[in-house]
SEVO-611637 format. One record per residue: residue number from 1; residue in one letter; x, y negated, z negated of N, C-alpha, C in turn. Coordinates in Angstrom, 2 decimals. Last residue first. Layout:
// residues N
   num   residu       nc1       nc2       nc3      cac1      cac2      cac3       cc1       cc2       cc3
   NUM        A         X         Y         Z         X         Y         Z         X         Y         Z
...
END
This chain:
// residues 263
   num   residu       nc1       nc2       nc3      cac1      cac2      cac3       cc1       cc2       cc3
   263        X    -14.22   -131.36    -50.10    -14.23   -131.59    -48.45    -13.78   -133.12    -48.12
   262        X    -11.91   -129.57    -52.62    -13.25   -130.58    -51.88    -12.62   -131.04    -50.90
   261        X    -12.15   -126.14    -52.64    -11.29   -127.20    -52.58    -12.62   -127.78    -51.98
   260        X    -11.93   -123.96    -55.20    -13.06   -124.81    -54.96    -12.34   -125.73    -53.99
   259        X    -11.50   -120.17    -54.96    -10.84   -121.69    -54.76    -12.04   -122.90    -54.75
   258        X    -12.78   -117.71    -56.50    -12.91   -118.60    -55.24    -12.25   -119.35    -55.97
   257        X    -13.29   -113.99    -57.99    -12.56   -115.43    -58.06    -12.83   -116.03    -56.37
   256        X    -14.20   -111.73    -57.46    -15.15   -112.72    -58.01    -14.46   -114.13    -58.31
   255        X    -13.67   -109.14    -55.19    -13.11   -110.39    -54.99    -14.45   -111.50    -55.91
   254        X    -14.40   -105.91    -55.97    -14.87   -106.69    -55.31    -13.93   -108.40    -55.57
   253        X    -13.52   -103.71    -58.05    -13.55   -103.41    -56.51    -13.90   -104.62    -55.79
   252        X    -13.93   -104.39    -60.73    -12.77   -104.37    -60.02    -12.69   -104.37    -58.72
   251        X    -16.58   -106.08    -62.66    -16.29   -104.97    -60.89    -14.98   -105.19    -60.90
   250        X    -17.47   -107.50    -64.55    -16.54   -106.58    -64.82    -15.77   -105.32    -64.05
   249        X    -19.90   -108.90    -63.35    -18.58   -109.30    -63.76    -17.40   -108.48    -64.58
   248        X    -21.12   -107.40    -60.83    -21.16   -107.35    -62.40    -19.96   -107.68    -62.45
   247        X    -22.13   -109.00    -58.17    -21.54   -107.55    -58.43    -21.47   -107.49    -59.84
   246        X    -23.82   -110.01    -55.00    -23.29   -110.43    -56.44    -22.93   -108.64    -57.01
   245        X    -22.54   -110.72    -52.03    -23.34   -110.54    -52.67    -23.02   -110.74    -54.08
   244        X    -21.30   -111.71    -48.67    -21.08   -112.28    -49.78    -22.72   -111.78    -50.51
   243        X    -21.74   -109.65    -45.93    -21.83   -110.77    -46.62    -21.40   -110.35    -48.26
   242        X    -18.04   -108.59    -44.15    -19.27   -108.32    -44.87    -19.85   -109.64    -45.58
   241        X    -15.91   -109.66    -42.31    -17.25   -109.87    -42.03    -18.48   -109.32    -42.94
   240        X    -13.50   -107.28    -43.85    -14.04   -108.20    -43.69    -15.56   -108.28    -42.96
   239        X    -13.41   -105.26    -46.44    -13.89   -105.39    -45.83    -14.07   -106.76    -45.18
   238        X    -12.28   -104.88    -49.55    -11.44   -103.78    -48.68    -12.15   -104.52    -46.95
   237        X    -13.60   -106.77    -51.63    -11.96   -106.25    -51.83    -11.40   -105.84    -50.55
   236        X    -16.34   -108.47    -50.73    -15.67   -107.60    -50.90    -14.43   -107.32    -50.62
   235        X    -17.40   -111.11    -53.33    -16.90   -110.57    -51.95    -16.37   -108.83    -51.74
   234        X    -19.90   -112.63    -55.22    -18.54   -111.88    -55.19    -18.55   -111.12    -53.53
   233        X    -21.25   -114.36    -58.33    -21.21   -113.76    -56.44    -19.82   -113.54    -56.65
   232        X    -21.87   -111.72    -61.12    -21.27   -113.03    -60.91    -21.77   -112.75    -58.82
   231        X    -24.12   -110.57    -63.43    -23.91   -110.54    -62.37    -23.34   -111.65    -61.84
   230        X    -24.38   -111.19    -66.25    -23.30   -110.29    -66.48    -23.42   -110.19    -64.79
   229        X    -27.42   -112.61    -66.34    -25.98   -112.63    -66.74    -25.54   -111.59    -66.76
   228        X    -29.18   -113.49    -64.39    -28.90   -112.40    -64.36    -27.73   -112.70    -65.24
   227        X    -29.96   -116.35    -64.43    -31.13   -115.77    -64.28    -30.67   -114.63    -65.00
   226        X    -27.48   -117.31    -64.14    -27.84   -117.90    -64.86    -29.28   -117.14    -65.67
   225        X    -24.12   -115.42    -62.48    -26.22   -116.13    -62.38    -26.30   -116.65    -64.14
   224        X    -21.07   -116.74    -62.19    -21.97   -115.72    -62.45    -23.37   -116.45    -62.75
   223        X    -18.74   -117.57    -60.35    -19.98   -117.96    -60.78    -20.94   -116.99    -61.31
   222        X    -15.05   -118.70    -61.50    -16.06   -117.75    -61.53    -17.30   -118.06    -61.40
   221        X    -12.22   -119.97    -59.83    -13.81   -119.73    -60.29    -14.65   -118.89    -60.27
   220        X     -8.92   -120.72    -60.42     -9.62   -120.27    -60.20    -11.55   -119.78    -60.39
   219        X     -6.64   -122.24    -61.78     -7.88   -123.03    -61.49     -8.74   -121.98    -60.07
   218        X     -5.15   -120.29    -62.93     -5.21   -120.31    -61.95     -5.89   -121.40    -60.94
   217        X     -7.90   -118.43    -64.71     -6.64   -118.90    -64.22     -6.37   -119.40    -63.06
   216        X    -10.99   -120.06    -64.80    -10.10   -119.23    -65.15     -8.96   -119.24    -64.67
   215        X    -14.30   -121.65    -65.24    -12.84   -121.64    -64.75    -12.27   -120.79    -65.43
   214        X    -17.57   -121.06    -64.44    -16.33   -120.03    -65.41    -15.25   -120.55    -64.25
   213        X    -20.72   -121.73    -63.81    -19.13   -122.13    -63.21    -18.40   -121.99    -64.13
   212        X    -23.44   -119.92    -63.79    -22.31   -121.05    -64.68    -21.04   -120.81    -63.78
   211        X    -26.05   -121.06    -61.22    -25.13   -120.20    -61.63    -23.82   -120.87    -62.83
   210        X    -29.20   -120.97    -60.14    -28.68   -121.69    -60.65    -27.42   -120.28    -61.37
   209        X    -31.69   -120.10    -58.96    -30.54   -120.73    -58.09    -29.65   -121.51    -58.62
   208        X    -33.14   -119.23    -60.59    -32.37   -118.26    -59.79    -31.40   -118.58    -59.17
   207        X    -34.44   -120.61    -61.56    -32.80   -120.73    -62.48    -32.17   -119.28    -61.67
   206        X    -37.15   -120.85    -61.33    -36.32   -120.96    -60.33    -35.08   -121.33    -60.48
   205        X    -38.49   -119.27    -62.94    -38.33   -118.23    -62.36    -37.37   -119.24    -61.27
   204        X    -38.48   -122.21    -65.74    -39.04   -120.96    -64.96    -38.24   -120.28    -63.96
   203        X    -37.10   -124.88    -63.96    -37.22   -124.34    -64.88    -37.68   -123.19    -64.78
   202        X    -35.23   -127.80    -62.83    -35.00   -126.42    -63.01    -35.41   -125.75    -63.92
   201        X    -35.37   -130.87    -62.03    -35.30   -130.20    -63.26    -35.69   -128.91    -62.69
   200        X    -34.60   -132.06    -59.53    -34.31   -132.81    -60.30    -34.37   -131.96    -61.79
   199        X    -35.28   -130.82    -57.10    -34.78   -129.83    -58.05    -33.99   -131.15    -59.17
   198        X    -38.37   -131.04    -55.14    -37.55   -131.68    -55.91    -36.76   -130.70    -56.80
   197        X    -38.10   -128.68    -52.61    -38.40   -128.66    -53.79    -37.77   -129.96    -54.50
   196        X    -37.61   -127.17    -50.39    -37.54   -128.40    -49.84    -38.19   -128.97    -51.16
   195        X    -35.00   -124.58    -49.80    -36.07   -124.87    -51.17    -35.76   -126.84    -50.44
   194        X    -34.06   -121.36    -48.89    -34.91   -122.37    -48.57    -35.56   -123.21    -48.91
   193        X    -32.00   -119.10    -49.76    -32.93   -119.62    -50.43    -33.42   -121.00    -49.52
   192        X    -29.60   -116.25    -49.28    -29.95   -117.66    -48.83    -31.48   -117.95    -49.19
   191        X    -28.75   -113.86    -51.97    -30.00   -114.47    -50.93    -29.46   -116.15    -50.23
   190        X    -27.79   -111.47    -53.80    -27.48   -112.78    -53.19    -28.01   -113.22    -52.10
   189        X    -29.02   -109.17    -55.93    -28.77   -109.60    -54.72    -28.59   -110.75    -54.33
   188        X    -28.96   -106.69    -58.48    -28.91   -108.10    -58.45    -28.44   -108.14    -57.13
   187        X    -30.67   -104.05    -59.16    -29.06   -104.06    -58.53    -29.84   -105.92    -58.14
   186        X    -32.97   -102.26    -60.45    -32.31   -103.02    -61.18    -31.06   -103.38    -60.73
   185        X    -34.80   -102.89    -58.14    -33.86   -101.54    -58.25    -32.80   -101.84    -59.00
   184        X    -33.43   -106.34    -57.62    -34.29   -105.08    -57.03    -33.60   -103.50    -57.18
   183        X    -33.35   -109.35    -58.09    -33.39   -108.30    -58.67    -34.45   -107.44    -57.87
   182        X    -31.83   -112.62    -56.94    -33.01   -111.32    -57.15    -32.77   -110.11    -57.53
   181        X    -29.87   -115.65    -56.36    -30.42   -114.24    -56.61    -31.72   -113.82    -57.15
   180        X    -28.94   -117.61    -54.00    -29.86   -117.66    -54.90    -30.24   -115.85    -55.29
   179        X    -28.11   -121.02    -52.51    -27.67   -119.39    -52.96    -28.41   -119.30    -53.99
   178        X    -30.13   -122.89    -50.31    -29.39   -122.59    -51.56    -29.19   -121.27    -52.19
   177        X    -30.60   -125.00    -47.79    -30.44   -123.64    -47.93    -29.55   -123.64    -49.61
   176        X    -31.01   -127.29    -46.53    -31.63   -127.26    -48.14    -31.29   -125.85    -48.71
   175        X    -29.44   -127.67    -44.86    -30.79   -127.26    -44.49    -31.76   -126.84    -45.34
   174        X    -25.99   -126.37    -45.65    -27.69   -127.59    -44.66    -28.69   -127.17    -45.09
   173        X    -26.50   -125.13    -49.25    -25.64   -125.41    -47.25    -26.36   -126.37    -46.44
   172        X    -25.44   -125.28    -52.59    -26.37   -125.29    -51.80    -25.65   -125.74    -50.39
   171        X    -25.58   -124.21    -55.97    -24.64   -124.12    -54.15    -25.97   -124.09    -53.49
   170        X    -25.74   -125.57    -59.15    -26.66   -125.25    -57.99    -25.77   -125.11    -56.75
   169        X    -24.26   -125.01    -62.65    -24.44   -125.76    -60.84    -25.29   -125.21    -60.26
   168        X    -22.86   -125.71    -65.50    -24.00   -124.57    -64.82    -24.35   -125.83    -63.56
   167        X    -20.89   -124.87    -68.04    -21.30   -125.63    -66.87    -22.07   -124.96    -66.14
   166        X    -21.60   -124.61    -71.62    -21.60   -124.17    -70.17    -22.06   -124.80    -69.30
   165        X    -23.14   -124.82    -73.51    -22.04   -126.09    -73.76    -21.28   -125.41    -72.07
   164        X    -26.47   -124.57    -74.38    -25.37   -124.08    -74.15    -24.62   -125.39    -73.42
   163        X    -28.77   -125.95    -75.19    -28.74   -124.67    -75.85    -27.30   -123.96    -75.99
   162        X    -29.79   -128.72    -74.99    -28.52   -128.60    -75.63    -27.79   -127.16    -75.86
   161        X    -32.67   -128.39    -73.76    -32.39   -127.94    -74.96    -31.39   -128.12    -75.96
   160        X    -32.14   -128.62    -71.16    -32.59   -130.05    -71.65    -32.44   -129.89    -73.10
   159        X    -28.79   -128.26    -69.73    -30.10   -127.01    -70.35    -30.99   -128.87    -71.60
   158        X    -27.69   -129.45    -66.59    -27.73   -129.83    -68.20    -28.78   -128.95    -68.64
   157        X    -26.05   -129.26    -63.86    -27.15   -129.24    -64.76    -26.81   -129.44    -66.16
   156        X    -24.77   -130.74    -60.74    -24.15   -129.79    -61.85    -25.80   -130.16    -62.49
   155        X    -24.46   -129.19    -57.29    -25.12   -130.16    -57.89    -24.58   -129.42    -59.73
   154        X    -22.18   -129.21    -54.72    -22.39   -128.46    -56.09    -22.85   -129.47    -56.88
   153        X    -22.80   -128.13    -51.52    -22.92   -128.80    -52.05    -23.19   -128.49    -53.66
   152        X    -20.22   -126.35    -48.91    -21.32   -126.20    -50.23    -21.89   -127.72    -50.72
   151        X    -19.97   -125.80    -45.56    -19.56   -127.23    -46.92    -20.74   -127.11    -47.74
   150        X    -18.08   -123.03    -44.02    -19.24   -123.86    -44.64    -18.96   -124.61    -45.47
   149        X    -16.55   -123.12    -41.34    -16.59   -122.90    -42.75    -17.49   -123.63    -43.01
   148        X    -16.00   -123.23    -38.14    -17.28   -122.82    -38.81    -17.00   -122.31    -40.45
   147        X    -13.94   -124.91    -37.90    -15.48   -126.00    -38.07    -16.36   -124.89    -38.40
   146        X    -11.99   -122.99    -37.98    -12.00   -124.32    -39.14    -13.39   -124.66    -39.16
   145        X    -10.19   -122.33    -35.68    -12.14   -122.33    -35.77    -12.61   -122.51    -37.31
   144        X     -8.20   -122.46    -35.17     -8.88   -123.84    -34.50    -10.04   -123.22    -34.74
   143        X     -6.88   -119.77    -36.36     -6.41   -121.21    -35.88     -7.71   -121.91    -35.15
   142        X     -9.07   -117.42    -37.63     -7.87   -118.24    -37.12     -7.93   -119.07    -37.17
   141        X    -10.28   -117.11    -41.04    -10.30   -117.53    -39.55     -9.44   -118.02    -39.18
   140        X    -11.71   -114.08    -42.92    -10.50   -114.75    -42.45    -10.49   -115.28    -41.00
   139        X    -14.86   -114.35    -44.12    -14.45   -114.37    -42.93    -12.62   -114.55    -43.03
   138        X    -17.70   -113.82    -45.84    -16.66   -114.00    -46.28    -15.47   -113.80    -45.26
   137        X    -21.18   -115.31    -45.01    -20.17   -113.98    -44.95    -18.58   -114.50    -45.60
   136        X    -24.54   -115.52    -46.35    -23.01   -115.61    -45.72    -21.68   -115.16    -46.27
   135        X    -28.06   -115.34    -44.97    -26.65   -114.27    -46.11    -25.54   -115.17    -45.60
   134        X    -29.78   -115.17    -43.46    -30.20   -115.57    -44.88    -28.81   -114.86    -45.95
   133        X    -29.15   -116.71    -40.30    -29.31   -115.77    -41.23    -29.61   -116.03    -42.60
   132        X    -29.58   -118.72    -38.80    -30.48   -117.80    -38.45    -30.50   -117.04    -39.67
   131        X    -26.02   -119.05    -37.83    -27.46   -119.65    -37.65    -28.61   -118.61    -37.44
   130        X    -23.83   -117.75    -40.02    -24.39   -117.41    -39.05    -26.04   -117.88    -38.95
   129        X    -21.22   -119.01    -42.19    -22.94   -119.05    -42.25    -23.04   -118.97    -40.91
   128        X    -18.26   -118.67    -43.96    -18.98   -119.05    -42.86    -20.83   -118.59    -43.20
   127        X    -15.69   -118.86    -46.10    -17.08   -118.61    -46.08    -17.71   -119.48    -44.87
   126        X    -11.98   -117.49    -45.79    -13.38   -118.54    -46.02    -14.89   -118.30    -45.27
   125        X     -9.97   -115.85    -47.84    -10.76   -115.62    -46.60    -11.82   -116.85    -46.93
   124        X     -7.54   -115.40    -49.77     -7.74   -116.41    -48.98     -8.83   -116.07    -47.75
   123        X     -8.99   -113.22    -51.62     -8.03   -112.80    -50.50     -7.52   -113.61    -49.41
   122        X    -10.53   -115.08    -53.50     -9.28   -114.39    -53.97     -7.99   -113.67    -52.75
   121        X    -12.07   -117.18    -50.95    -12.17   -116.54    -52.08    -10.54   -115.71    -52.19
   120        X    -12.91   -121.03    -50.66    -12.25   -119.54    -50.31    -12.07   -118.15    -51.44
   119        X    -15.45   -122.93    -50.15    -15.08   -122.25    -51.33    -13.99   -121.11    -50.34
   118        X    -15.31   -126.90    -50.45    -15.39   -125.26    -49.32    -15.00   -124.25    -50.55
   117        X    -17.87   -129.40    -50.84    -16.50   -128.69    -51.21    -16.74   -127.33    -50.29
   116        X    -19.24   -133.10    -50.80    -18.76   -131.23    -50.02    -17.47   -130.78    -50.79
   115        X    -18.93   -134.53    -54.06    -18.91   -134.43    -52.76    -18.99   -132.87    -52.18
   114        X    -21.36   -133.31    -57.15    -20.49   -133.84    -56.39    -20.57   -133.79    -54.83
   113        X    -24.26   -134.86    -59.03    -23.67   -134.33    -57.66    -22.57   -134.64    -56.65
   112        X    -25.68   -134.41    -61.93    -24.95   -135.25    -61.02    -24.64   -134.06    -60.21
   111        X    -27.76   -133.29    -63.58    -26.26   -134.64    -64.33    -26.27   -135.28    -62.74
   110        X    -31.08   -132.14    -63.22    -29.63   -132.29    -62.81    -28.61   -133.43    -63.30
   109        X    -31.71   -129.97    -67.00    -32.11   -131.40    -65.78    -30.61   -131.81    -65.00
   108        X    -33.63   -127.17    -66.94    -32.02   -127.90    -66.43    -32.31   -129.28    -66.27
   107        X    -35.35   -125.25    -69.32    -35.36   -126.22    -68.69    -33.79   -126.68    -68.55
   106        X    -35.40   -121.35    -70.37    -34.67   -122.63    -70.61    -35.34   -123.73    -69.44
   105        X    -35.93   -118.90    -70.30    -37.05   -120.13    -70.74    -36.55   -121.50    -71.23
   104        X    -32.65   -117.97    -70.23    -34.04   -117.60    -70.07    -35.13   -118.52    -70.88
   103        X    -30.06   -117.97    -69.69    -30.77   -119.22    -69.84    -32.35   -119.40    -69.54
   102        X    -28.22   -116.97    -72.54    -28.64   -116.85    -71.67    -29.75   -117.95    -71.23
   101        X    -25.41   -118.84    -73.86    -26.48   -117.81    -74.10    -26.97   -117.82    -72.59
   100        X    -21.59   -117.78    -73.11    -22.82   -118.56    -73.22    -24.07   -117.65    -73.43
    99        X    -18.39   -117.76    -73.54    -19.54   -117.10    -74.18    -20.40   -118.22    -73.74
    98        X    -15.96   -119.06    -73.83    -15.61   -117.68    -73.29    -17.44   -117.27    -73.30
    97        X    -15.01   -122.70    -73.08    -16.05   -121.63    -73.48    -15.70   -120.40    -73.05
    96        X    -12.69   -124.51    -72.39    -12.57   -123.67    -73.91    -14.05   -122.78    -73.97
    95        X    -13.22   -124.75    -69.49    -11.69   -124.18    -70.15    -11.71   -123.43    -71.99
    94        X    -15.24   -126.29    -69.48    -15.27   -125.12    -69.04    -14.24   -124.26    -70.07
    93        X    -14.06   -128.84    -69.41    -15.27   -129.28    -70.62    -15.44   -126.98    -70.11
    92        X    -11.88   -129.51    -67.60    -11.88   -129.17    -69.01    -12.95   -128.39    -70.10
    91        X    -13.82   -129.72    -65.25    -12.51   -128.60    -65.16    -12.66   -128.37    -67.12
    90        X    -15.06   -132.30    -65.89    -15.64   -130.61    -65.19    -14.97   -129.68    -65.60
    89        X    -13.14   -133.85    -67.26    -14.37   -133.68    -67.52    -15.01   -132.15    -67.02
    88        X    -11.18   -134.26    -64.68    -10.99   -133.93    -65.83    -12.65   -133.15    -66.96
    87        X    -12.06   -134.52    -62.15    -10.69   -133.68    -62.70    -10.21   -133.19    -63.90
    86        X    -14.37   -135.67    -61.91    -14.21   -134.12    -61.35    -13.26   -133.67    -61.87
    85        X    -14.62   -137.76    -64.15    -15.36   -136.69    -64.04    -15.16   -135.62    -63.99
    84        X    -12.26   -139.02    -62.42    -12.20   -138.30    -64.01    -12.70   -137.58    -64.41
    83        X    -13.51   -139.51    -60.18    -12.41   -139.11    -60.04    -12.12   -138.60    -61.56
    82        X    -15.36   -141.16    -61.13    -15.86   -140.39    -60.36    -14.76   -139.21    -60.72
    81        X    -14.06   -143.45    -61.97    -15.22   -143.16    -62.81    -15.45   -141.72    -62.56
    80        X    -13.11   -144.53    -59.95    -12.09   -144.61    -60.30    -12.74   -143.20    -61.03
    79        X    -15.17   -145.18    -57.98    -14.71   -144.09    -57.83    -13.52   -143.63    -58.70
    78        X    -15.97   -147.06    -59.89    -17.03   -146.31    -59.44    -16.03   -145.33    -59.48
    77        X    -13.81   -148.99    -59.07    -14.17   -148.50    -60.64    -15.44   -147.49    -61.06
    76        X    -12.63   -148.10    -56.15    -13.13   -149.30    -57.34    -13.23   -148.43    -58.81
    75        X     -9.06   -147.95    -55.53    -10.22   -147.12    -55.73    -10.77   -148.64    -56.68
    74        X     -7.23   -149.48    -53.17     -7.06   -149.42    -54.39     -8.85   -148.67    -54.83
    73        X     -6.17   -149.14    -49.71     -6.76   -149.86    -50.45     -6.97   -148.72    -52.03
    72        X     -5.11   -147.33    -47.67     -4.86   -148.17    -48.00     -5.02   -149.07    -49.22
    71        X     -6.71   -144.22    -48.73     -6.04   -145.00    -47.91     -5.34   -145.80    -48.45
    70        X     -7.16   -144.79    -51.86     -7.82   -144.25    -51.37     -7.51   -144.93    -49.78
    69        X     -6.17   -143.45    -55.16     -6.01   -144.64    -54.01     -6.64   -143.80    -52.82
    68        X     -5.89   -141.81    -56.99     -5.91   -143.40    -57.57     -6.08   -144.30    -56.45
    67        X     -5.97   -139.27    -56.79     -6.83   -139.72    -56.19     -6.80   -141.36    -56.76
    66        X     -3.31   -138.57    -57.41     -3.55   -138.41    -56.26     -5.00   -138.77    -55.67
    65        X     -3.20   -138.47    -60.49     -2.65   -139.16    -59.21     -3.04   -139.49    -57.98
    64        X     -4.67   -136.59    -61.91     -5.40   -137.28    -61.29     -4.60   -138.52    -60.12
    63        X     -2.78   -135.23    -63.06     -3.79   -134.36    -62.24     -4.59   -135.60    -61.51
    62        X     -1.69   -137.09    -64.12     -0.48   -136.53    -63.20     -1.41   -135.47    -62.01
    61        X     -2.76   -137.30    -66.37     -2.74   -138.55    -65.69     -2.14   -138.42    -63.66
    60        X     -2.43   -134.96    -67.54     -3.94   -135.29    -67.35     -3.68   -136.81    -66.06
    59        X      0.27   -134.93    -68.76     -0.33   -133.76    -67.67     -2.05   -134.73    -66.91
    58        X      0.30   -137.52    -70.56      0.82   -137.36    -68.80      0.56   -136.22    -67.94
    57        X     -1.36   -135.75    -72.64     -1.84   -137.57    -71.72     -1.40   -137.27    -69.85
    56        X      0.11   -134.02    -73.08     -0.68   -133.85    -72.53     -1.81   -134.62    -71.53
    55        X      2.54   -135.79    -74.46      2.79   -134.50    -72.87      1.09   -134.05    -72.67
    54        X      1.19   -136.68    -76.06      1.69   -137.36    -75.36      1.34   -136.65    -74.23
    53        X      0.68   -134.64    -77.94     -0.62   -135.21    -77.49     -0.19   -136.06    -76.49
    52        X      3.31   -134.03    -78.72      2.63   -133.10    -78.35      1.09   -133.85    -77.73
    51        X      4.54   -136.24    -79.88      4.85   -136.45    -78.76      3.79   -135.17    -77.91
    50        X      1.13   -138.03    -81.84      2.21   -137.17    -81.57      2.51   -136.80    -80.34
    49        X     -0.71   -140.63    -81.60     -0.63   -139.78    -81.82      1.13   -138.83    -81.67
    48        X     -1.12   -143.88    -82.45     -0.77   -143.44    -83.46     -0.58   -141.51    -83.06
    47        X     -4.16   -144.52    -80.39     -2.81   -144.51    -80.92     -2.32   -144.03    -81.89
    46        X     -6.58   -143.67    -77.91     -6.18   -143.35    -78.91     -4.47   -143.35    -79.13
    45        X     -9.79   -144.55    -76.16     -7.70   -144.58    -75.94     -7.44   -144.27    -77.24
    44        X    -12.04   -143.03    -74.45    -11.69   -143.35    -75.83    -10.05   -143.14    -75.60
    43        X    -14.81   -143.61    -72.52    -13.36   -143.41    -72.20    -13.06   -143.95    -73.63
    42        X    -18.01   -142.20    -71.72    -17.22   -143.21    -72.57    -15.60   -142.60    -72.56
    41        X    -21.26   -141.50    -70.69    -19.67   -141.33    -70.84    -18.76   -142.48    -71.08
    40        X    -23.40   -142.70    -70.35    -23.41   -140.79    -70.99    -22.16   -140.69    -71.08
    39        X    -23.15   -144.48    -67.76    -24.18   -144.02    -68.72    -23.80   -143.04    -68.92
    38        X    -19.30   -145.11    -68.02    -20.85   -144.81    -67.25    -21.77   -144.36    -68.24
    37        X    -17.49   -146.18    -69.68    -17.20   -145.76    -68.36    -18.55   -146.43    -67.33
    36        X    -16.69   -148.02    -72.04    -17.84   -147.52    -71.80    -17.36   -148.06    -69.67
    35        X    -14.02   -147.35    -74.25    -14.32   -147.76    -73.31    -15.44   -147.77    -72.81
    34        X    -12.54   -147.30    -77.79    -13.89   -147.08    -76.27    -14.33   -148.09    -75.72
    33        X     -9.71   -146.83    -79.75    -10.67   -148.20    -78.83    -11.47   -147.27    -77.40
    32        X     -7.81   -146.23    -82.16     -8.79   -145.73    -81.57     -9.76   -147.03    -81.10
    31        X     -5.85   -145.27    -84.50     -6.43   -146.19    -84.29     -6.81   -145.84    -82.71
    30        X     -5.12   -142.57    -87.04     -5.10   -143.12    -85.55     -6.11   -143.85    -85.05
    29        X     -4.70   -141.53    -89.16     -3.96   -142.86    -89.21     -4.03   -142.71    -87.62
    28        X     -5.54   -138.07    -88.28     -5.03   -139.15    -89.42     -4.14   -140.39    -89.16
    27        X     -5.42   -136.14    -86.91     -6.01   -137.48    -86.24     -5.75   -138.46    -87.39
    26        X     -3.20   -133.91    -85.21     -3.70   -134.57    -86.95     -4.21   -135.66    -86.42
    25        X     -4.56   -131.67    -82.38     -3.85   -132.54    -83.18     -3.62   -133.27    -84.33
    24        X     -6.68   -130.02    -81.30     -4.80   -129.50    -81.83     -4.18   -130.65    -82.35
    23        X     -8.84   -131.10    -81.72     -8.72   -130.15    -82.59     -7.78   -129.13    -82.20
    22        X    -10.89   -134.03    -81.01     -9.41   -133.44    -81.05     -9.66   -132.29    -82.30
    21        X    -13.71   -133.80    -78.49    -13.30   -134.17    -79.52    -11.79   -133.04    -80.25
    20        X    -15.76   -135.19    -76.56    -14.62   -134.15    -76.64    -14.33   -134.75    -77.33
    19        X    -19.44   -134.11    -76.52    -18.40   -135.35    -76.26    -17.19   -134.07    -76.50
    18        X    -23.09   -133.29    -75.66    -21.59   -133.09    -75.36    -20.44   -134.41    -76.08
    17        X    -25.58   -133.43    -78.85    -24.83   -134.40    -77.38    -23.28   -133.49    -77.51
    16        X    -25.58   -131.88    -81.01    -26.63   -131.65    -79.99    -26.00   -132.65    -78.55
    15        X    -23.85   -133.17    -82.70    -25.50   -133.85    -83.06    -26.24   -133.28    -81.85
    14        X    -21.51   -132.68    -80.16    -21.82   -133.01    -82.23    -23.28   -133.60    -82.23
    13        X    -19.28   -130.13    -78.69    -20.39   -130.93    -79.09    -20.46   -131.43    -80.75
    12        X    -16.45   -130.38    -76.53    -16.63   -129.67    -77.94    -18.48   -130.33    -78.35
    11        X    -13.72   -130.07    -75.09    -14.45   -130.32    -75.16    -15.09   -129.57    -76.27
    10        X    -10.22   -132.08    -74.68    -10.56   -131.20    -74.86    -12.38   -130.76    -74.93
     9        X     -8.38   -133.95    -74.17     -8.96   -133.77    -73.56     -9.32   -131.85    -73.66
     8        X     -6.79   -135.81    -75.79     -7.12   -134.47    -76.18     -7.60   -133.60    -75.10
     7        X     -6.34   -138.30    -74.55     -5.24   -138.06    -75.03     -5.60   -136.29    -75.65
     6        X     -8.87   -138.81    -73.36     -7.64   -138.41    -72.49     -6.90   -137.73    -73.62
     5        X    -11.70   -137.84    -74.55    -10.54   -138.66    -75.03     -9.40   -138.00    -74.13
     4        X    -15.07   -138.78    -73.41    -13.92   -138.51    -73.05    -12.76   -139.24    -73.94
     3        X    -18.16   -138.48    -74.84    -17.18   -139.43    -74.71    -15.86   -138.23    -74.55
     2        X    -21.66   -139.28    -74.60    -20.58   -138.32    -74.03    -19.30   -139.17    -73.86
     1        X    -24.36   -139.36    -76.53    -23.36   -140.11    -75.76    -22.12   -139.26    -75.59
END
């Protein structure tokens, strides 16, 4: 059972299940009431803490402002549900891993799937897709041609094992098209992928299409493979219209940070 504590919001496992659990603060003499959000997640209020656990309450409450309403009208409790997830839960549950294993002969089963998002990368340039092709490109676009950025779709996973405490997603474009690497001439490549596949579980040779999502400064993102570790996708530094390939997460020469903004 997966339980969120605003007031820490920090992440951490116990018995093999994700939950978050406090470890900057004294939890001594603190009274404590759960909520039950959604299946697998649980909202835990906690009293009795310090002004230091305070200021972090209101950072957390202050990230999520802005989605408390939705037009006119008041979010239900679905999307209220939703909205914590992405802002808090995703983002956080990343923030304290530096290290994962690898996810060789591992099984994924998918958690969930967020809305469209666009990715821009480190030189503000956004990602387009040329009909036909099996690559996309990393583009700076003028004024009024907006409609050709592409809208990822980021399904998230779970290793069925518990093996690793790393977020790990699927990008995927129309047409079932999903980013996806290979190895050739021991140099890792970034592919458009074609998969009309249930991908409800991910196992064997097809964790190709599967990458960990590394936040870093900045609420900046890293994806490096899942298949290939130490190869993240990445752009290039000096070139526009080139496609988007993968490079070793320790390239200087290439752009491995993106923006996630949702659609």
């Amino acid at each position: 059972m997966s339980t969120l504590d605003l007031a820490d919001a920090l992440d951490s496992s116990s018995e093999g299940e994700r939950e978050v659990e406090s470890c900057c603060f004294d939890t001594k003499d603190v009274q404590e009431e759960t909520f039950q959000l959604d299946e697998g997640l649980d909202l835990k209020v906690s009293c009795g803490r310090n002004m230091k656990s305070v200021a972090t309450l209101v950072l957390v409450v202050n990230a999520l402002k802005k989605f408390l309403t939705h037009g006119d009208r008041a979010l239900s409790d679905g999307e209220l549900c939703s909205a914590i997830m992405d802002k808090v839960v995703e983002e956080v549950a990343v923030m304290e891993l530096s290290d994962h294993s690898t996810g060789v002969g591992q099984c994924f089963r998918k958690w969930r799937s967020m809305k469209g998002c666009e990715l821009r990368d480190s030189a503000q340039r956004d990602i387009i897709h040329r009909c036909g092709e099996y690559k996309l490109q990393a583009i700076t676009l003028k004024g009024g041609n907006s409609e050709h950025k592409v809208t990822f779709k980021m399904s998230s996973y779970i290793p069925t094992n518990r093996g690793s405490c790393s977020q790990i997603v699927a990008l995927s474009i129309h047409n079932n098209l999903y980013m996806s690497c290979s190895m050739n001439n021991n140099k890792v490549t970034l592919n458009l992928e074609e998969c009309h596949e249930n991908l409800q579980e991910i196992e064997g040779n097809m964790d190709r299409l599967l990458f960990y999502k590394i936040t870093t400064e900045l609420d900046n993102n890293m994806f490096e493979s899942v298949k290939y570790p130490g190869w993240c996708i990445s752009t290039s530094n000096e070139h526009e219209n080139e496609s988007m390939d993968m490079c070793t997460v320790d390239n200087t020469t290439r752009c491995t940070r993106f923006k996630l903004n949702p659609y």
